[in-house]
N, C-alpha and C positions, 0 to 999 in steps of 0.2 A: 488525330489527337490534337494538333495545330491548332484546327478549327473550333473544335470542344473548349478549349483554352481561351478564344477569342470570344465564343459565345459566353462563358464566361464571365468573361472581364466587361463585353457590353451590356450583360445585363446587371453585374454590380453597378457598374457607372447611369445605370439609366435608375435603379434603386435612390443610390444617391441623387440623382439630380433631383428625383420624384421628392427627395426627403426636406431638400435643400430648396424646392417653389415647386411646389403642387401644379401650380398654374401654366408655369414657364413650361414644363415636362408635356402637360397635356397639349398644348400650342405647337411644341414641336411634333409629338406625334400623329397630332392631327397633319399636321402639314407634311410630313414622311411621310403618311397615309395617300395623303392627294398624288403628291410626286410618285408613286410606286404605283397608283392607277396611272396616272399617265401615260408611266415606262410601260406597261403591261401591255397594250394593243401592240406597239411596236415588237416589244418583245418574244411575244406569241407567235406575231407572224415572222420573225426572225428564226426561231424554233420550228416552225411550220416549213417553211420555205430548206433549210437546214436538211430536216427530217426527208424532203422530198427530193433535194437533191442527192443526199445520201445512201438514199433507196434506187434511186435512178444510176448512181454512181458506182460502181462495184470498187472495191478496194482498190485492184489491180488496175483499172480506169485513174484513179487518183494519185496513183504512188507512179503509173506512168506520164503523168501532167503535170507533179508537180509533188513528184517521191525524189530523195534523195540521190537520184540516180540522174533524175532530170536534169542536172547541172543548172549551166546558166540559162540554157530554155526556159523550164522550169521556173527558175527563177524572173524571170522578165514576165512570163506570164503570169506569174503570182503578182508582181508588179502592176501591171498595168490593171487586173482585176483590182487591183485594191486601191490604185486611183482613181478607177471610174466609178467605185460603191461609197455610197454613203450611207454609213449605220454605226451606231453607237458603239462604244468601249464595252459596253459591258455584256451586249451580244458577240463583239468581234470574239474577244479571249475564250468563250465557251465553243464558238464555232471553230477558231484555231485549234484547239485540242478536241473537234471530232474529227477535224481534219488529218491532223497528228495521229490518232487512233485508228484513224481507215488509210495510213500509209502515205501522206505527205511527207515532205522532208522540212529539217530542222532550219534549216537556210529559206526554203521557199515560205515559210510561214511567218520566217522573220522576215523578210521582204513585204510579204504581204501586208501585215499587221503593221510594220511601218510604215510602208505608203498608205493604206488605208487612215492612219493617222493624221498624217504630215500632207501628205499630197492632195488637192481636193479641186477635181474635175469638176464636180457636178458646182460646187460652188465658185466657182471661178469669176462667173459674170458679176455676180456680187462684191463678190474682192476686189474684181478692177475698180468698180465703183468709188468704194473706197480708198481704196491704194496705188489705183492708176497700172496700167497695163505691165508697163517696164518691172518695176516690184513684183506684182504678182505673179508673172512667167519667171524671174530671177527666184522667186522665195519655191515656185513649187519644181521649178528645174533641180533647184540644188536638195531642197528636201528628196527627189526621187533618185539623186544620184548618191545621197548619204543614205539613204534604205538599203543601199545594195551593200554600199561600206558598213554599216549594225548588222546584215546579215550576213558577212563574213564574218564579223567576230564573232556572232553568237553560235554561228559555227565554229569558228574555232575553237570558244572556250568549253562548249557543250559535246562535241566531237571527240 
């Protein structure tokens, strides 16, 4: 119902801007337009890739890797997966809740989803670049030891 509610209200507010510059409205749609092809290759194959591990994956395979039972196993290994991937927001959140769904636990996906965030392996050499070595091992050191500290609370609060 949420949701209904949201689609709602963005499509008043897109009426109005329509009513308010014809012109401005069309410019942005078009370029939503652009940017939503973009996302979409990635996306697919994020959904593909998801889909295949899933099937490969048997529930009981995943809630033993990285189910609430796993503790801090579990948890480190949801970790360290989610430092070494790099993939957008807006794939991660749908793939944490099928993960969630086929028996993950609530702590190891907050782990994950944070360090997949915050910690960033694969771009690292780039950051040095920028930021210089010291910095960039301090920034993703302590980002990967605050993921574990968010997914105690959000186990706690959620638990």
């Amino acid at each position: 119902m949420f949701t209904v509610i949201l689609y709602i209200i963005a499509t008043g507010l897109l009426i109005a801007s329509y009513l308010n510059d014809r012109k401005k409205t069309k410019q942005a749609l078009i370029k939503a337009w652009k940017a939503f092809e973009n996302i979409l290759p990635q996306f697919i194959t994020i959904l593909f890739i998801i889909g295949i591990m899933l099937s490969l994956l048997k529930p009981e395979t995943i809630s033993r890797l990285i189910g609430g039972e796993s503790g801090f196993s579990g948890m480190f290994l949801a970790a360290i997966v989610g430092a070494v991937t790099l993939i957008p927001a807006f794939v991660a959140f749908p793939m944490a809740s099928s993960l969630l769904d086929n028996g993950a636990g609530i702590m190891q996906i907050a782990v994950f989803i944070s360090t997949l965030m915050m910690v960033g392996i694969v771009t690292m050499p780039m950051e040095i670049q920028y930021f210089g070595k010291k910095a960039t091992l301090l920034r993703n050191s302590l980002a990967f030891g605050f993921s574990f500290l968010v997914a105690v609370i959000i186990g706690g609060v959620i638990q």
